[in-house]
C-alpha positions in Angstrom: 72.0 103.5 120.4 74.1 103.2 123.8 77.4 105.1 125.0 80.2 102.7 124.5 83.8 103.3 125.0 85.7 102.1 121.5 88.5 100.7 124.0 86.3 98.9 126.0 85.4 97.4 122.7 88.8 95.9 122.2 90.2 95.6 125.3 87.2 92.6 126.4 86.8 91.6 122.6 87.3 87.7 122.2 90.4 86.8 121.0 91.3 86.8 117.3 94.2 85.7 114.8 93.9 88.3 112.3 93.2 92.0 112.2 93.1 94.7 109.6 93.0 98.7 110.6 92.5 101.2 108.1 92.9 104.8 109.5 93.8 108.4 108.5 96.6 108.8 111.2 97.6 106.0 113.6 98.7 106.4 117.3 102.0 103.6 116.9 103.1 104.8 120.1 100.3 104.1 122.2 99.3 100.9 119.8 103.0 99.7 120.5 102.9 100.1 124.3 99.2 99.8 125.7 97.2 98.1 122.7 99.3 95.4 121.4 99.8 93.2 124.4 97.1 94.5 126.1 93.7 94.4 123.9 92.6 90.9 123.6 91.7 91.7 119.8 94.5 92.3 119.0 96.8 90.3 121.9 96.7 86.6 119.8 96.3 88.0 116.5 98.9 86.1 114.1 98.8 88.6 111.3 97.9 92.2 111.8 97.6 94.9 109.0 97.8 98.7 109.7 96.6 101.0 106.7 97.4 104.8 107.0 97.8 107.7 104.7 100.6 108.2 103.3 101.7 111.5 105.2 100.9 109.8 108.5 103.2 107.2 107.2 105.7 109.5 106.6 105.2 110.9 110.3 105.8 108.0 111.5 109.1 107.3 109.6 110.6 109.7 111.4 109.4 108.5 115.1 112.6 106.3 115.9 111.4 104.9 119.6 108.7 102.5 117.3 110.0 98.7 118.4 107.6 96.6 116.3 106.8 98.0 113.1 106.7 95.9 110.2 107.9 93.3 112.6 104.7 92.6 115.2 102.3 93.8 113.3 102.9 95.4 109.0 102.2 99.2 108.8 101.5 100.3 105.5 101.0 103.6 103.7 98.5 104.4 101.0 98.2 107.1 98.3 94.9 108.4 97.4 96.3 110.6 94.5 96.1 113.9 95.7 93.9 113.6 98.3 94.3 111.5 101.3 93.2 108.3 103.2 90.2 108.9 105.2 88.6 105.5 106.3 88.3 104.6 109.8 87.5 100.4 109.5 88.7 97.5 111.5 88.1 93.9 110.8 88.8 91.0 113.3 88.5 87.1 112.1 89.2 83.4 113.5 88.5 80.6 113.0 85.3 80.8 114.9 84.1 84.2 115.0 84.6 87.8 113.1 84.2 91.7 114.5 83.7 94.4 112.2 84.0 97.8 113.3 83.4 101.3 111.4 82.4 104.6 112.2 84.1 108.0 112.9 87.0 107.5 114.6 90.8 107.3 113.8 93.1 104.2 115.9 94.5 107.4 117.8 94.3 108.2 121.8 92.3 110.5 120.4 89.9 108.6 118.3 89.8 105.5 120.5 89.0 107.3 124.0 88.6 111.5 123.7 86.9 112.3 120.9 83.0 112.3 120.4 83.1 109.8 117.5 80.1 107.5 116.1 80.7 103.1 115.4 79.2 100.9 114.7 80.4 97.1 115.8 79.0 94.0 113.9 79.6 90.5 115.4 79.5 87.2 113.3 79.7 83.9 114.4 80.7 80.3 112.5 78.1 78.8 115.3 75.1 80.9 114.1 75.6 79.4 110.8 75.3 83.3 109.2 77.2 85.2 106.8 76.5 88.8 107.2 76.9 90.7 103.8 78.4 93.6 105.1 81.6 91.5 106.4 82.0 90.2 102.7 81.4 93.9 101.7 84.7 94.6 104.1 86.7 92.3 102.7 85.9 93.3 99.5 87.1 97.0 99.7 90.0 95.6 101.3 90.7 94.0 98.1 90.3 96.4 96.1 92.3 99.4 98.0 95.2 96.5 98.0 94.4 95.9 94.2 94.5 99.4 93.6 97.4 100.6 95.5 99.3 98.7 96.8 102.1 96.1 95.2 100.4 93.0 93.9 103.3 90.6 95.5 103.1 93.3 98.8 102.7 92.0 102.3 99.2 93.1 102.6 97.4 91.0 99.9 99.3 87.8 101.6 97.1 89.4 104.6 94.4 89.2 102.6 94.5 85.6 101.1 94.9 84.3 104.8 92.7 86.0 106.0 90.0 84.8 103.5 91.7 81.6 103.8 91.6 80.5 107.5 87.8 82.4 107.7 86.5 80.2 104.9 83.5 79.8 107.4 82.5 83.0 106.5 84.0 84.3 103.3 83.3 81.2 101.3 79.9 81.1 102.1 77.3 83.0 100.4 76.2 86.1 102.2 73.2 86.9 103.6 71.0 90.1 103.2 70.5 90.7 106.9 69.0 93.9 107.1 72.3 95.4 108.4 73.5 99.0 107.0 75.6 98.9 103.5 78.9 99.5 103.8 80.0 102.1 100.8 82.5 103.7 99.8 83.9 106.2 96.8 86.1 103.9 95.0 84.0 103.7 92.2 81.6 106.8 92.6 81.1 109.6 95.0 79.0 108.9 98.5 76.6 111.7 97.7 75.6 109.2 94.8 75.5 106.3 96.5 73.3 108.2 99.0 70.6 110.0 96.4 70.3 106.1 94.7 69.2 104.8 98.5 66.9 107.9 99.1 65.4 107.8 95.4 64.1 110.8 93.3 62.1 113.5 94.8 62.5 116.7 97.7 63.3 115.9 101.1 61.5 117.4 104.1 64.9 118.0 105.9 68.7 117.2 105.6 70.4 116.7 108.6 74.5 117.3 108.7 76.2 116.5 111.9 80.0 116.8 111.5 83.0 119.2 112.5 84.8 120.2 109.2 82.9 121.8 106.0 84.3 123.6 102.7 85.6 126.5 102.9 83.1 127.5 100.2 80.2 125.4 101.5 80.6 123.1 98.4 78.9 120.0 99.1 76.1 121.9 101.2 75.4 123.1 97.9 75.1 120.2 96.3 73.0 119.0 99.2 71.0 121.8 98.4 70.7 121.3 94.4 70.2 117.5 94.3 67.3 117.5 97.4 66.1 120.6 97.2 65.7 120.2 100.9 63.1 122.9 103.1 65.6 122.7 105.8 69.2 122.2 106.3 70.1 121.6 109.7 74.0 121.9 110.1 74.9 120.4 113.8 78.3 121.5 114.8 80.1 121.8 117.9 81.8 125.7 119.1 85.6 125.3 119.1 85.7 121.7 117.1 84.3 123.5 113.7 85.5 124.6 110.6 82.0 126.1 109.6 83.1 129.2 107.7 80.5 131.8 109.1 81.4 134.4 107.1 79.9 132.3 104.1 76.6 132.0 105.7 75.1 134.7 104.3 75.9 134.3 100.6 74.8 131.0 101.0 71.4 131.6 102.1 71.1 134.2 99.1 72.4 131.7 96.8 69.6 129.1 98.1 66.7 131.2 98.8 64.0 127.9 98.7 66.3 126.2 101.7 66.1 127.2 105.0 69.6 126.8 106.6 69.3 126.1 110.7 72.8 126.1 112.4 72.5 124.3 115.9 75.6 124.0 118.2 75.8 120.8 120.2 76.7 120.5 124.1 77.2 117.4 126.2 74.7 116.3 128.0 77.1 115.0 130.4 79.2 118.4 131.5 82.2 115.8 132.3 82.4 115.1 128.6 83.3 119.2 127.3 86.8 118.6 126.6 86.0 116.0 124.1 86.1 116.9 120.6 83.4 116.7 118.5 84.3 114.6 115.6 81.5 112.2 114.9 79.5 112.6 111.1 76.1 111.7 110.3 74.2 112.8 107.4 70.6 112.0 107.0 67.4 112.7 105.0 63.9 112.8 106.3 60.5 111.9 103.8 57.7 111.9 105.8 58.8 109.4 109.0 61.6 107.7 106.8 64.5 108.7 107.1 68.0 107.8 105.2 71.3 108.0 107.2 75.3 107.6 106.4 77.8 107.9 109.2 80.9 106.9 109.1 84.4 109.2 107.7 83.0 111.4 105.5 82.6 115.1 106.6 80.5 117.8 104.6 82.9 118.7 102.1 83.7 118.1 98.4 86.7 116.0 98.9 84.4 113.2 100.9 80.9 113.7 99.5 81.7 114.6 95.9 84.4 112.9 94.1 85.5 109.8 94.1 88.7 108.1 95.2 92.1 110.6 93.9 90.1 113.5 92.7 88.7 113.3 96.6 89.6 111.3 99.8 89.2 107.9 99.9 85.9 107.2 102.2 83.9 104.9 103.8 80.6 104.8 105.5 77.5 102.9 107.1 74.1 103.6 104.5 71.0 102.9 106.4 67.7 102.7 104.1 64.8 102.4 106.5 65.7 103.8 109.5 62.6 106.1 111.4 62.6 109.9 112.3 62.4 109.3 116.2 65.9 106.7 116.0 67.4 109.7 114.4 66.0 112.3 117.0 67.1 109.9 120.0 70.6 109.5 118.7 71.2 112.9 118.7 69.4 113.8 121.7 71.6 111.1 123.4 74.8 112.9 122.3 73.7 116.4 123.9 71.3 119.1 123.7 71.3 121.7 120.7 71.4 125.1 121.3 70.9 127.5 118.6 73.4 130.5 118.6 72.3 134.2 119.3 75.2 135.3 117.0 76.6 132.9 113.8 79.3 135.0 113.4 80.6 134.9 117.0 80.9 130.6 116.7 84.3 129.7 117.3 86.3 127.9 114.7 88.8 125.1 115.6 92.2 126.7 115.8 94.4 125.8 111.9 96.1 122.5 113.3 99.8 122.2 112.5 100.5 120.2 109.3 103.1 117.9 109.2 105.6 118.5 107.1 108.5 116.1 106.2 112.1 117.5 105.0 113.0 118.3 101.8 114.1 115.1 99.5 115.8 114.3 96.4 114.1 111.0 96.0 111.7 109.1 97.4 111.4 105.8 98.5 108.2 103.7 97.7 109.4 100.8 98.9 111.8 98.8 101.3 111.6 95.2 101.6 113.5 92.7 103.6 113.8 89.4 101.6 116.7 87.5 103.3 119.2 88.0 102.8 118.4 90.9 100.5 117.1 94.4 101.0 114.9 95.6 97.8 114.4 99.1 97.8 112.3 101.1 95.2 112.5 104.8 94.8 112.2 107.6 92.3 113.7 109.6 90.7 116.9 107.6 89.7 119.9 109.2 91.5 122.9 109.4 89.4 125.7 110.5 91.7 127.3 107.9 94.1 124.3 106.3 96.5 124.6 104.5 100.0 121.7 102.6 101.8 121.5 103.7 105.7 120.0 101.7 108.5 118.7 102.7 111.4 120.6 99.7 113.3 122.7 100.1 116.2 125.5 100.6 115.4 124.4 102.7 112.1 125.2 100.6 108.9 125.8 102.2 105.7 126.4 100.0 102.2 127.4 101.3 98.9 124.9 100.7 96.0 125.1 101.2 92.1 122.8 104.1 91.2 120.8 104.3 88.2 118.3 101.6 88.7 115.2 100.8 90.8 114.7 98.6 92.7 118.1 98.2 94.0 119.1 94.9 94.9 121.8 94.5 98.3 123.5 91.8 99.8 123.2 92.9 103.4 126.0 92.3 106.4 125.1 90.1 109.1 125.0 92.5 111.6 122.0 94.0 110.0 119.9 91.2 108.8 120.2 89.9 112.8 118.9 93.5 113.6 116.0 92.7 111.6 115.4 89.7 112.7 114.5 91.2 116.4 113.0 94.3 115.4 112.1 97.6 113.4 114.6 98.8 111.4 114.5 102.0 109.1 115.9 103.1 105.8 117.2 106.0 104.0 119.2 107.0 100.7 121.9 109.5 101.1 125.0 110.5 99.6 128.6 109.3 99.6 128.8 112.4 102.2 126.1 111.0 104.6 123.5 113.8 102.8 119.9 112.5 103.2 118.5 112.3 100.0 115.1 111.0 101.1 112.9 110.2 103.8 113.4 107.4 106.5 110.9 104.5 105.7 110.2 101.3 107.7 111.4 98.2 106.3 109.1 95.8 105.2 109.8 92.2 106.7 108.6 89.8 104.6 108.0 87.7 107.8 105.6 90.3 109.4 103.4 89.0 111.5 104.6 85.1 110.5 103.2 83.4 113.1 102.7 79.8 112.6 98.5 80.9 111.9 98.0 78.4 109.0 98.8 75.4 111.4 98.2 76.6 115.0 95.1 75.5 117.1 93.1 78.9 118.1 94.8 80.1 121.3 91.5 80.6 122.7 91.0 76.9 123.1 94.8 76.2 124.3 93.5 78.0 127.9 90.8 75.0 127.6 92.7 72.5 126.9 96.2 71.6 127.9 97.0 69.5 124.9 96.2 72.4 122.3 98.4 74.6 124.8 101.4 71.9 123.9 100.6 71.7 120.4 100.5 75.5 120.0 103.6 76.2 121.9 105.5 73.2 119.9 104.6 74.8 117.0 106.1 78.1 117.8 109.4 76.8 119.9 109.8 74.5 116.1 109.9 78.2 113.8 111.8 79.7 116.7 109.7 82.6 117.5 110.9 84.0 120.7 108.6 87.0 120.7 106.0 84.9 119.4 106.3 82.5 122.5 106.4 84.9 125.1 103.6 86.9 123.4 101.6 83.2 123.2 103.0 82.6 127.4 100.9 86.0 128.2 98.2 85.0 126.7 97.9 82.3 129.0 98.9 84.3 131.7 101.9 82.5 132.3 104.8 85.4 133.6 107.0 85.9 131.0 109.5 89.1 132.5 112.3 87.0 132.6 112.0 86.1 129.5 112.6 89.2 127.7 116.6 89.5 127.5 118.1 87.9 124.6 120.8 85.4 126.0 117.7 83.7 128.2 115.5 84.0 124.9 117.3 81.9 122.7 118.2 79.5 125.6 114.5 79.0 126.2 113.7 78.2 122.9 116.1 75.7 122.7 115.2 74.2 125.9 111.4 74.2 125.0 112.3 72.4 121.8 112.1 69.3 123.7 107.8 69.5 124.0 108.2 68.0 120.4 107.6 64.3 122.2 104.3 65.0 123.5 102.1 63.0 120.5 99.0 64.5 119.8 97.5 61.5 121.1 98.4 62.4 124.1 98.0 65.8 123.7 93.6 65.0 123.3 94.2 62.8 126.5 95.2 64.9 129.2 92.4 67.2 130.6 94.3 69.8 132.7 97.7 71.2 133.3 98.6 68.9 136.3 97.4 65.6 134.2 99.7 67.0 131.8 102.5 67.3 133.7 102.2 63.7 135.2 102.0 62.5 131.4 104.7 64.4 130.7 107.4 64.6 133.2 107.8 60.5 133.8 108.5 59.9 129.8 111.1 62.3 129.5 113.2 61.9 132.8 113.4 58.2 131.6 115.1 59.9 128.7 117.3 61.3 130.4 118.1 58.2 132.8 119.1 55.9 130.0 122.0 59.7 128.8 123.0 59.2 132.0 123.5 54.9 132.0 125.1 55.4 128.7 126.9 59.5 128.8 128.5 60.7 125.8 129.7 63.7 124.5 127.9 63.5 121.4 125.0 63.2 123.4 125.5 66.6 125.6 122.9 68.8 123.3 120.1 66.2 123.6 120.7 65.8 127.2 120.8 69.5 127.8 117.8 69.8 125.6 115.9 67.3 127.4 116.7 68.5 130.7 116.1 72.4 130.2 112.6 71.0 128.8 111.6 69.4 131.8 113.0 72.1 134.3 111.1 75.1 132.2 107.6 72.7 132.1 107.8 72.7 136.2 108.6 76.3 135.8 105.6 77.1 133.8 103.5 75.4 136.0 104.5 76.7 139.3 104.5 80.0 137.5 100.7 79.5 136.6 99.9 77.9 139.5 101.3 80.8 141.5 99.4 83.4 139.3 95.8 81.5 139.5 96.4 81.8 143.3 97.5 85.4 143.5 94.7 86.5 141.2 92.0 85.5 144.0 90.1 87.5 146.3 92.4 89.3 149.0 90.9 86.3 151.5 92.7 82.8 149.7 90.6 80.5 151.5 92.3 77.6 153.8 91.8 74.5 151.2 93.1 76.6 148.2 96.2 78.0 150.0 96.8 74.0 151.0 96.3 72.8 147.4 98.7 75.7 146.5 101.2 74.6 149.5 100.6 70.7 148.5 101.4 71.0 144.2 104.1 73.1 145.1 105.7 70.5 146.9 105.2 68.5 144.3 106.7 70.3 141.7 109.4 71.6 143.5 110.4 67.9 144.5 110.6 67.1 140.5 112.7 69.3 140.2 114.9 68.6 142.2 114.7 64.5 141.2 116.8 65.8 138.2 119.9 66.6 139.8 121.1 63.7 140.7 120.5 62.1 137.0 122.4 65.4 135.8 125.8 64.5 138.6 125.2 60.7 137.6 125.6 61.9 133.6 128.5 64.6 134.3 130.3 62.0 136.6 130.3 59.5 133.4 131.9 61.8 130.9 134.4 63.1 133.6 135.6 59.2 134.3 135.4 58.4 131.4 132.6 55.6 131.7 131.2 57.0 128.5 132.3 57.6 124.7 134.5 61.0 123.9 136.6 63.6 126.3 135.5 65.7 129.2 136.5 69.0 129.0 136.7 70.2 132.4 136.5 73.8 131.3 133.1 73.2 130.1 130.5 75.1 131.5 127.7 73.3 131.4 127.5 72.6 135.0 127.5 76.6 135.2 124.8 77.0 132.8 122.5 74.3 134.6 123.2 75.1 138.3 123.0 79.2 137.5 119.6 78.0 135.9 118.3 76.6 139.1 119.6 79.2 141.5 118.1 81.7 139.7 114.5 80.2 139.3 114.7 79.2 142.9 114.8 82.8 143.5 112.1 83.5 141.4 109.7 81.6 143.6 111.0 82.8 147.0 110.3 86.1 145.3 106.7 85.2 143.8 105.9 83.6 147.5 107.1 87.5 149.2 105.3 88.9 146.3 102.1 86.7 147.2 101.8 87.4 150.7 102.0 91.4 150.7 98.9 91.4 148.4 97.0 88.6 150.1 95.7 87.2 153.6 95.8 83.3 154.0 93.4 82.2 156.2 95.3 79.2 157.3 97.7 78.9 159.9 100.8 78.8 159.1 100.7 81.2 156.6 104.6 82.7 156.9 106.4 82.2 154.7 110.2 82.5 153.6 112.8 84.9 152.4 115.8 83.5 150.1 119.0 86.1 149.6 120.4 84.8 146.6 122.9 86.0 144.3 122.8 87.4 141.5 122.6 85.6 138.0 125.3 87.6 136.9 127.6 86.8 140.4 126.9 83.6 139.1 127.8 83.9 135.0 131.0 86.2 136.1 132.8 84.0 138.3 134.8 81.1 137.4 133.7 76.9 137.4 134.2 76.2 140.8 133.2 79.9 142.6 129.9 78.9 140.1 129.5 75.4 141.8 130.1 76.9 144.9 127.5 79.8 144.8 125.2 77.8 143.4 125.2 74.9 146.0 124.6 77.3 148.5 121.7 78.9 146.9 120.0 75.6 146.5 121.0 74.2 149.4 119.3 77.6 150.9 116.5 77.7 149.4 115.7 73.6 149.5 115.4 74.6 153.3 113.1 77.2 153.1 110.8 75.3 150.5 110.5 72.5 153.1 109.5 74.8 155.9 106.6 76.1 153.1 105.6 73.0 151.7 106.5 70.5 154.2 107.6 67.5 152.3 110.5 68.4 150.1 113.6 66.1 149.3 116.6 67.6 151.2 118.8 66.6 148.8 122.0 68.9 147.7 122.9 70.0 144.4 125.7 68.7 143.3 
């Protein structure tokens, strides 16, 4: 056993494209704004799956700042009857490789960094040639929670069927009895069962607990108690994290005279770790040297040990047969030192945490799904007054429905099915008065977490080769992802912030539509970025040199198409050029700042080679040389000169941004500093003040590139 960090764990995990997290409450916020983009498991994942009782769900309903729910990644609640959701389980798979994680802890900032907690992480690999049980164990209960409740057509079991799908390597093989723990759980019958069948018949020497929350009553330690018939209980605990009722001790013991009952209270080994919470749980029973162990969710009470699924929570844990006295005694000892209390009744319980509790409701909704162009909603019980659907858009929408049937079937406005299309959205009943009748409740997108996963190379092996990074980002320009391709552009570390508003979003996707002429052939053929660039950028500027022999106006899109592709490919290589370079040491040494210096040149040149075919092809529509009428209030001069200016500004700014965090040692190492306009100077004024502005930006910054890379073109815009 070794002290990991659960973050560490995920943050340097390899990347995956699909991930499952089943969890009693779930930290959104911090998932949403750290974890997402930032946790290589989870970072390229095409299809993510969040699983969280149904109270945390409802917690969550209410938290109106979430961005990406049921959009980025599908959150979904479950009912355990009238109990709750307890598992803490994550599964990662690829095409190449598969994580498995379960233990203690919830996907909280709690549970993945604060807390004491116990995992375990299991690894599989398609080039080991092995099928570890215990991942086809996973899958399994995934299965069956889906098959037992959640909707049969529901966006989770299409989760599912991928996910089995694209890991055929390792769920259609046949599994393997490795040795590894059993993964169990109460769906079928209680843990404590499931336990005594692993130990087999007979006393035990000792039971071990280790755990912060018990019954109130001491239920399942008397069950312990009956089944075993243990000569000690030891009940390891933690002051100020426990629920041990301690007035209960002592009726206990008289209740069980043949058990001895030891109560030991742990502390840190490590005095920097007190204000972590105790909430790990091992249980474990010593024969002789053998021992049998189960960590994982379930603490010492009724609800976990003793019922199954509804009648208790819904549980899972790790059930190790064989394991040896002295592993047990180091894995405690390694968590602290046990100190047995002068006074049981002076231990400190954990202070009553608040309960959530949701407002009072009429109805309540089970379901909202977003099939486009329709919203099905599903609630109970049927409402017979007058009934409106509300939508947390902005502005609020609100539609009138016919009450007395579920599900309800609407025709949304455009307004709204375009705010779905970017983002979360939530939903609510109310009255013809605007009275809430139930909760809010995250709309299901049928599209959740739609990336193109059934056709895309692994993005893994697009940072190795530069043809699978074409393919992949042809395949997501063709769907029209936008958040899709910027998340894929960080994953390659290509910089992405200007990326992010919505008018240069949709014009980049059109732009990049243009990568569709790279054949794969080609794509298997180049070796590196640069050799992919000089494949690519001489076939499609002779595209748009025969637009410009031959302009028409019918021909403006493809031109424009064509042309946006080729400026944002020289973009996305100086962009990645610039961040290899700026991720070095502090010292760049002298022949990587003049590779730096000489590519730059060369890119920047390329660029600018465009201009001329772009006044050669507006100068044929506007005389007329071509077929159709130039409009001269057009503004596609605008559009493409604004473009330049602007990223011309960018690199002046990534150059300034460069040489404040690093020192070239190379002569000649100062470098420039463009003041350029604004986009919006450049958007806000009209055709000619445009032309104008933008010339002189150019013009500006074409002479401060030549002064940095030496050898650029001085040609002017036009």
């Amino acid at each position: 056993m070794e002290k990991v960090s659960l973050t560490e764990v995920l943050k340097k995990a390899p990347g995956y494209d699909h991930a499952v997290v089943c969890t009693y409450r779930f930290g959104a916020t911090i998932f949403e704004n750290a974890i997402l983009n930032d946790f290589r498991a989870f970072r390229g994942c095409a299809v993510i799956s969040v699983l969280t009782d149904v109270a945390d769900f409802a917690r969550l309903c209410d938290d109106a700042d979430l961005r990406y729910v049921n959009h980025r990644y599908l959150l979904q609640d479950v009912t355990v009857g009238s109990r709750v959701f307890h598992p803490k389980l994550m599964l990662f798979t690829s095409g190449s490789a598969a994580r498995l994680v379960v233990g203690s802890a919830n996907f909280t900032e709690s549970g993945l960094g604060e807390n004491a907690e116990l995992i375990q992480v299991f690894e599989a690999r398609k080039s080991d040639g092995r099928s570890p049980r215990i991942f086809h164990a996973a899958l399994d209960i995934l299965e069956a929670i889906a098959m037992r409740w959640l909707p049969a057509d529901g966006a989770f079991s299409g989760h599912l069927a991928t996910i089995r799908a694209n890991t055929d390597w390792l769920f259609q093989a046949v599994p393997e009895d490795d040795h590894s723990p059993a993964l169990v759980h109460n769906l079928d019958r209680p843990l404590l069962d499931s336990f005594e069948e692993a130990l087999g018949a007979g006393p035990v020497e000792e039971f071990i607990t280790l755990c912060p929350y018990f019954d109130a009553n001491l239920d399942a330690l008397s069950e312990i108690a009956r089944r075993f018939d243990p000569r000690v209980i030891r009940l390891i605990t933690r002051d100020r994290d426990t629920t041990l009722p301690v007035d209960r001790l002592a009726g206990w013991r008289s209740a069980h005279p043949n058990t001895e009952l030891k109560i030991q209270l742990l502390e840190y080994a490590n005095g920097e770790d007190a204000g972590r919470m105790l909430h790990a749980k091992f249980h474990a029973a010593r024969r002789g040297e053998v021992v049998v162990c189960m960590s994982g969710s379930p603490n010492c009470t009724a609800s976990a040990l003793l019922r199954k699924a509804g009648p208790g929570n819904f549980e899972t844990g790790l059930l190790v047969k064989d394991a040896r006295r002295r592993e047990v005694s180091a894995l405690i000892n390694a968590m602290g030192r046990l100190v047995v209390p002068a006074d049981e009744t002076r231990i400190i319980c954990a202070p009553q945490q608040p309960t959530w509790v949701s407002s009072p409701t009429y109805v309540a909704l089970s379901r909202v799904e977003w099939r486009e162009p329709y919203l099905v909603l599903d609630y109970s019980p049927l409402w017979n007054g007058p009934l409106r659907v509300a939508l947390s858009t902005e502005p609020p929408v609100s539609i009138s429905v016919a009450a007395n049937q579920s599900p309800l079937k609407i025709m949304l406005p455009e307004a709204a099915r375009e705010a779905l299309r970017k983002g979360a959205v939530r939903a609510r009943l109310v009255s013809e008065d605007g009275e809430p009748l139930s909760g809010w409740r995250w709309i299901e997108n049928a599209r959740t977490g739609d990336l193109p996963h059934r056709f895309r190379p692994n993005w893994e092996a697009s940072q190795r080769d530069p043809g699978k990074f074409y393919l992949v980002l042809k395949d997501l320009v063709d769907r029209g992802e936008i958040k899709a391709i910027i998340d894929f552009l960080q994953w390659m570390n290509i910089p992405t912030e200007g990326l992010h508003r919505n008018t240069r979003g949709r014009r980049y996707v059109e732009a990049m539509r243009g990568f569709s002429g790279i054949p794969p052939l080609l794509a298997r053929k180049v070796e590196t970025l640069r050799s992919a660039m000089d494949e690519f950028y001489p076939k499609h500027r002779r595209k748009l040199e025969s637009h410009a022999r031959t302009p028409n106006m019918d021909g403006i899109d493809n031109f424009v198409q064509i042309f946006e592709t080729l400026a944002m490919a020289l973009r996305c290589h100086w962009d990645h050029e610039l961040t290899n370079i700026s991720s070095a040491d502090s010292q760049i040494p002298a022949d990587a700042w003049a590779d730096f210096r000489q590519y730059a040149g060369i890119c920047v040149q390329r660029y600018f080679e465009l201009l001329p075919i772009l006044q050669r092809f507006v100068s044929g529509l506007r005389t007329g040389r071509g077929s159709g009428n130039y409009r001269p209030e057009s503004d596609l001069e605008e559009t493409l000169l604004g473009g330049h200016a602007m990223w011309l500004n960018d690199v002046a700014l990534g150059i300034q941004r460069l040489t404040t965090t690093a020192r070239v040692r190379t002569q000649g190492g100062q470098l420039l500093a463009l003041p350029f306009g604004t986009h919006d100077e450049l958007e806000l004024g009209n055709l000619r003040e445009a032309r104008s502005t933008a010339d002189r930006n150019i013009a500006s910054a074409l002479s401060g590139l030549s002064r940095f890379v030496g050898e650029v073109p001085t040609r002017r815009a036009i």
